[in-house]
N, C-alpha and C positions, 0 to 999 in steps of 0.2 A: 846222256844221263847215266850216272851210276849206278847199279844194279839195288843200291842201299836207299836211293831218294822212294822209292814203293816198297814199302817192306808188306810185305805179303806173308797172313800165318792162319793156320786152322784152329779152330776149335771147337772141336768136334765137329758138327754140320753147320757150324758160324765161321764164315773166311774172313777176317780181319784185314782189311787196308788201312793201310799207314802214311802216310804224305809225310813222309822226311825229308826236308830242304830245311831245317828251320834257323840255319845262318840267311836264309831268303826270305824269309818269313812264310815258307811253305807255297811262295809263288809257284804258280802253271807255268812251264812252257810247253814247248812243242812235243818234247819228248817225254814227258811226266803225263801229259794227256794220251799220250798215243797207249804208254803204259795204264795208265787207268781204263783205258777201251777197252785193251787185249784182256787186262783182269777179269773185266766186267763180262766180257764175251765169255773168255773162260769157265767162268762160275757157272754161265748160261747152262753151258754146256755139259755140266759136269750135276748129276742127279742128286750127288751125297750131300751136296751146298744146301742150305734151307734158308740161309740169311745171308747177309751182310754186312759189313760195317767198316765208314770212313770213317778216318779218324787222323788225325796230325802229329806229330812231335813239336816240342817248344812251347811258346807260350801262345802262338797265332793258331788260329784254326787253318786260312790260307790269307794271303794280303792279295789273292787276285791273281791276274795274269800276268807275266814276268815283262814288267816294263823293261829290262836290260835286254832282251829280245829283241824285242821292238824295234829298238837303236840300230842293232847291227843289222837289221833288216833292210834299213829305207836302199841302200844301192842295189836288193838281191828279192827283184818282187816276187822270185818262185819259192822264196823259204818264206816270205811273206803270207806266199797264197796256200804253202804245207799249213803254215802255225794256223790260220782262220778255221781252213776246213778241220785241222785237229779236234780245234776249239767245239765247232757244231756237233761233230763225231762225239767228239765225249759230252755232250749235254742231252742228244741223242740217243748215247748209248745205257743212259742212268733210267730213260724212259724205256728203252725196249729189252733190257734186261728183267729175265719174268722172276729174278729172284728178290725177292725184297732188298732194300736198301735204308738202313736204318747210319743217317749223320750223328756223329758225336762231336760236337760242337763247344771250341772253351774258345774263350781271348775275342781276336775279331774274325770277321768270315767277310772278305770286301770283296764287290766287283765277279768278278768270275768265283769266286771262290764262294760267294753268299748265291751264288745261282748252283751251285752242287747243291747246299744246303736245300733251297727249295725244290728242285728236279729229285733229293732223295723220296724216299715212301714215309719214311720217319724220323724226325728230330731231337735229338735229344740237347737239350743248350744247359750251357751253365750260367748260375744265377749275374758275374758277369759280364759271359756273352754277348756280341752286340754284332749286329746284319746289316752291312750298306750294301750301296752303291753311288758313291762318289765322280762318276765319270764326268755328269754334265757339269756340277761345278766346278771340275780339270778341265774343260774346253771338251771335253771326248764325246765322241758320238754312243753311245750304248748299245751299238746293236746287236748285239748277241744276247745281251744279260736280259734288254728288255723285253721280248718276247715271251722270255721267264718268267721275269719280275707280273706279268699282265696275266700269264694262264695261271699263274699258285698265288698272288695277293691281293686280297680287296680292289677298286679302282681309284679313290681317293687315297689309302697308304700306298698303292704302287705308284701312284702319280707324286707324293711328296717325297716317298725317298728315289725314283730316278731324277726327279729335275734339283729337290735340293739336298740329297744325298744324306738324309734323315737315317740314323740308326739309329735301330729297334734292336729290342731286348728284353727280358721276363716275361710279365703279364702282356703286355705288346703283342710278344714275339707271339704267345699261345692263341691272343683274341685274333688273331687276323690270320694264323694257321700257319703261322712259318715254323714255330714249333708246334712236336708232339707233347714235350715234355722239358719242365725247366724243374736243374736239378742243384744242391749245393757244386759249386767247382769241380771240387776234390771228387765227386760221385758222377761224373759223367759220364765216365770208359763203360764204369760198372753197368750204369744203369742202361747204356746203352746195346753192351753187349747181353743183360741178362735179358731186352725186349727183343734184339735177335734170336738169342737162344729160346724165347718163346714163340718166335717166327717158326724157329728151326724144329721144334718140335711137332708141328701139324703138320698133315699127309701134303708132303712137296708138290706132288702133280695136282692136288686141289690150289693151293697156293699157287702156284706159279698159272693155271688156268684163271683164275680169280684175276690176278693181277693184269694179266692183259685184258681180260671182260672190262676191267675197269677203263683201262687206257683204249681199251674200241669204243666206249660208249660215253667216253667223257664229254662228248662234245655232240653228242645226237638230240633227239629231241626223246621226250619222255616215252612217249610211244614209240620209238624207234630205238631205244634202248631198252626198252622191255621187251622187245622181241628180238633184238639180238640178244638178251642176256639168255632168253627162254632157250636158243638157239643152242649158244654158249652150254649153258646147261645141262641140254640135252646130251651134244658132244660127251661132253667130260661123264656123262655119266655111262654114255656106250664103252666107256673103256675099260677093259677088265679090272677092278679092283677101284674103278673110281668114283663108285660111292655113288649117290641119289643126289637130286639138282631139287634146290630152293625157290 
């Protein structure tokens, strides 16, 4: 990968990523995911960050994961087995990254590329914008996307766009929560980066503790999320300067 396919930029306490491929149509490969990891770990890592935001070049948001890959893989199942686990790693790492992550979303978002969109914290789509997954009607098996497509969309809209590779878009996209927000075209970057920069403005260590409470207890039971939140709480708020728990 060329050091220009992630264009990586600050501003201010909002790190802007960029998917530049877009003679690709902003396809994943191996090495674009491994870059989007290390970004994403980065940011983790670094206090000054407060947001985030994906974002594309061109006119595709991403068309998916780089079928020309693929190809040159089938005689060499160890590059085979890099590109899958990349694949998990970066779907993985959109979730355990405690910095928000807010999608700016124009043109299409297919297949891998419409599972960023859903694994981000926020969306912002242009009016339009349109969200598949087309695998099962290419013969392909969906297993990566669909584990996705099942914990972030309704069970009727995830089950019509994996089997008949339905895309969504506007009022859709917002009723079933794929978006946060559906914007004209042309106001996507903006609106996207000015809800980072309102991410970026609230006390980081409350945010970034919030955001993992959320993803420890997405999946608990009511009473067991309310005592780990209580828990959560408690923590964050023993720590010098970290405020009172709700």
């Amino acid at each position: 990968m060329s050091a220009s396919e992630l264009q990586i930029e600050a501003r201010g306490g909002v790190r802007l990523l960029t998917l530049n491929r877009p003679q690709r149509r902003n396809a994943i490969d191996t090495a674009l995911a491994e870059a989007l990891v290390a970004a994403l770990r980065a940011a983790d890592r670094e206090p000054g960050v407060g947001a985030l935001v994906l974002a594309a070049a061109g006119t595709v948001f991403s068309s998916g994961a780089d079928i020309g890959e693929f190809k040159g893989e089938r005689a060499d199942p160890v590059a085979e087995a890099r590109r899958s686990d990349a694949y998990v790693e970066l779907l993985l790492a959109f979730r355990q990254c405690a910095v928000p992550v807010v999608a700016a979303v124009h043109g299409h978002a297919i297949g891998l590329g419409a599972a960023l969109v859903s694994v981000a914290d926020m969306a912002v789509l242009g009016e339009s914008a349109r969200v598949s997954y087309p695998e099962v009607p290419h013969g392909m098996m969906p297993g990566l996307v669909a584990p996705v497509v099942q914990a972030f969309v309704p069970g009727r809209t995830a089950f019509e766009m994996l089997m008949l590779g339905t895309a969504v878009g506007g009022a859709e996209a917002l009723a079933c929560g794929i978006a946060s927000r559906v914007v004209p075209d042309a106001e996507v970057g903006a609106a996207a980066l000015a809800l980072a920069a309102r991410l970026a403005a609230l006390d980081g260590g409350t945010v970034r503790s919030t955001k993992r409470m959320l993803a420890a207890t997405a999946h608990l039971s009511f009473a067991e999320a309310l005592r780990a939140g209580r828990d959560a709480g408690r923590a964050r708020a023993a720590v010098p300067g970290g405020g009172g728990a709700g």
